[in-house]
N, C-alpha and C positions, 0 to 999 in steps of 0.2 A: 504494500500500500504506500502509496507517494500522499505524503500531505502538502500546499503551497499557499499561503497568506499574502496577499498583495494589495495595496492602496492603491486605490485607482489615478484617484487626484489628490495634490498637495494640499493641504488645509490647517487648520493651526492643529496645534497639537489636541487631543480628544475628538477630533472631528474629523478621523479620516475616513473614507470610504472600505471596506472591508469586503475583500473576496476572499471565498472560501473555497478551494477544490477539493474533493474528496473523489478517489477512483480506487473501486471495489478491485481487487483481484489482481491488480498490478504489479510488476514486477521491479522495484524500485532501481538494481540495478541494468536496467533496460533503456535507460530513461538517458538521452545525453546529456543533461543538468548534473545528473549522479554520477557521469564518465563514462557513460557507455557509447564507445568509437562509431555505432553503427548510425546512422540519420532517422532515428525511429519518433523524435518527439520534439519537431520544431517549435511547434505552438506553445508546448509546456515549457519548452528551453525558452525560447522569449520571457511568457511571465516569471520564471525564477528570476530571471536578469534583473523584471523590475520588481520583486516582491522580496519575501523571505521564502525559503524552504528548508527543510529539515532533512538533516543526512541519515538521520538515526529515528525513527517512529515507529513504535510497539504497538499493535491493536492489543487493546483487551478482553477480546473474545476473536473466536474463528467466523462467529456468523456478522453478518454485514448490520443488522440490528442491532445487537447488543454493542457494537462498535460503535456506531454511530449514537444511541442514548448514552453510552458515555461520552461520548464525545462533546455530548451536548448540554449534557446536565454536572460533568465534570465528578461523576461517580463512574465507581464499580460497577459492572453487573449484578452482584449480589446486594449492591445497595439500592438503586434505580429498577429492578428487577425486572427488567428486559435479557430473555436467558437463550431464546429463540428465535427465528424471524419472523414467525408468526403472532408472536405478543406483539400491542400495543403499545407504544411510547407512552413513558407515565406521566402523571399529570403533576410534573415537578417545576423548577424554575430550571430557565437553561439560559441558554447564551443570548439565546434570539428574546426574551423576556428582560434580558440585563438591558441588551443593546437598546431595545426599545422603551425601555425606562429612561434611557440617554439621548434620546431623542430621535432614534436610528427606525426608517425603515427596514423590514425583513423581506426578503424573499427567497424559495427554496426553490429548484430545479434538480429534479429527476430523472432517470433514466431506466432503473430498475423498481420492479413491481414490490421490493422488498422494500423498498423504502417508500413507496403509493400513500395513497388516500387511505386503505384498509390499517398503513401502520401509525395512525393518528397522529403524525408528524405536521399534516398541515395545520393543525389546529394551532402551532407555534409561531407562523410567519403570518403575518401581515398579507402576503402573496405568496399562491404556493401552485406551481406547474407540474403534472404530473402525467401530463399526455403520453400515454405509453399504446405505441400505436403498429407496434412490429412483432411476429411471433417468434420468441426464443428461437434463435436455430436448433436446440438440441432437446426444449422442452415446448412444441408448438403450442400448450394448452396456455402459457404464461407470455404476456405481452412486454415491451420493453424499449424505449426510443436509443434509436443510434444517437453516439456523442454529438455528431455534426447539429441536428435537429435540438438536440437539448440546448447547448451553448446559442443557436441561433435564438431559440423562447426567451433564453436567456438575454441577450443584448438587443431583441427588439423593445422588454421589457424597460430594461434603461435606458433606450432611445426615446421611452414613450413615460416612463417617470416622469410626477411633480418633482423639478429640480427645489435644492435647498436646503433639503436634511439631506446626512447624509445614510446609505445605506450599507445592509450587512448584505452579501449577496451567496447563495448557498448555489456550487452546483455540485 
């Protein structure tokens, strides 16, 4: 799993813009940001250039749920008690409830069904995209949007934002 944090635009201090990438299943030495010689990840080698990213990132569980409420709520799995992929995100405070405390629009973008509407995730963004509109290659019955389609939901979203506050952006 690669994590990458990037401010979009310069702004005083406390008020920057916040992108969040999260990508399931990834192979962090693959990545040429992480040194991998092959041309595999221009897009993602751009944003490290202008963000932060982390060389070293431990998920705290195997499934994609349980990583992600902690991720979000800044607990354990046995404390947040997302154990599955099939549990629902608890109704705790997380990041996107801080941020919006501090004046931050939320918005989340998805790709996988495990992180959908059914994992009560949206209920923490302000906006929340989850058009999953392709059948798994290898599970046709589970639907799931290509990267390209997400990232696009995602910057037509910011093109079309009330400018002013700034926001937290999840893809």
């Amino acid at each position: 799993t690669a994590l990458l944090l990037a401010g979009c635009t310069r702004r005083p201090p406390g008020q920057l813009n916040l992108v969040l990438v999260t990508v399931d299943t990834l192979r962090a030495d693959h990545l040429g940001f992480a040194g991998y010689p092959r041309d595999t990840s221009p897009h993602l080698d751009a944003l490290a250039r202008e963000g932060v990213w982390f060389s070293r990132c431990y998920a705290p569980s195997s499934t994609t749920g349980a990583s992600h409420a902690s991720l979000f709520t800044s607990l354990s799995p046995p404390h947040h008690g997302v154990l599955a992929n099939r549990q629902r995100f608890p109704k705790l405070p997380t990041l996107m409830s801080a941020l919006r405390e501090r004046g931050y629009q939320t918005a989340g973008f998805v790709s996988s069904v495990v992180l959908g509407r059914k994992s009560g995730l949206q209920d923490h963004f302000d906006h929340f995209d989850d058009e999953l509109s392709t059948p798994e290659l290898n599970r046709k019955e589970r639907y799931e949007r290509p990267a390209q389609a997400t990232v696009s939901a995602a910057l037509a979203y910011l093109d079309a934002r009330t400018p002013g506050r700034p926001f937290f952006l999840w893809i």
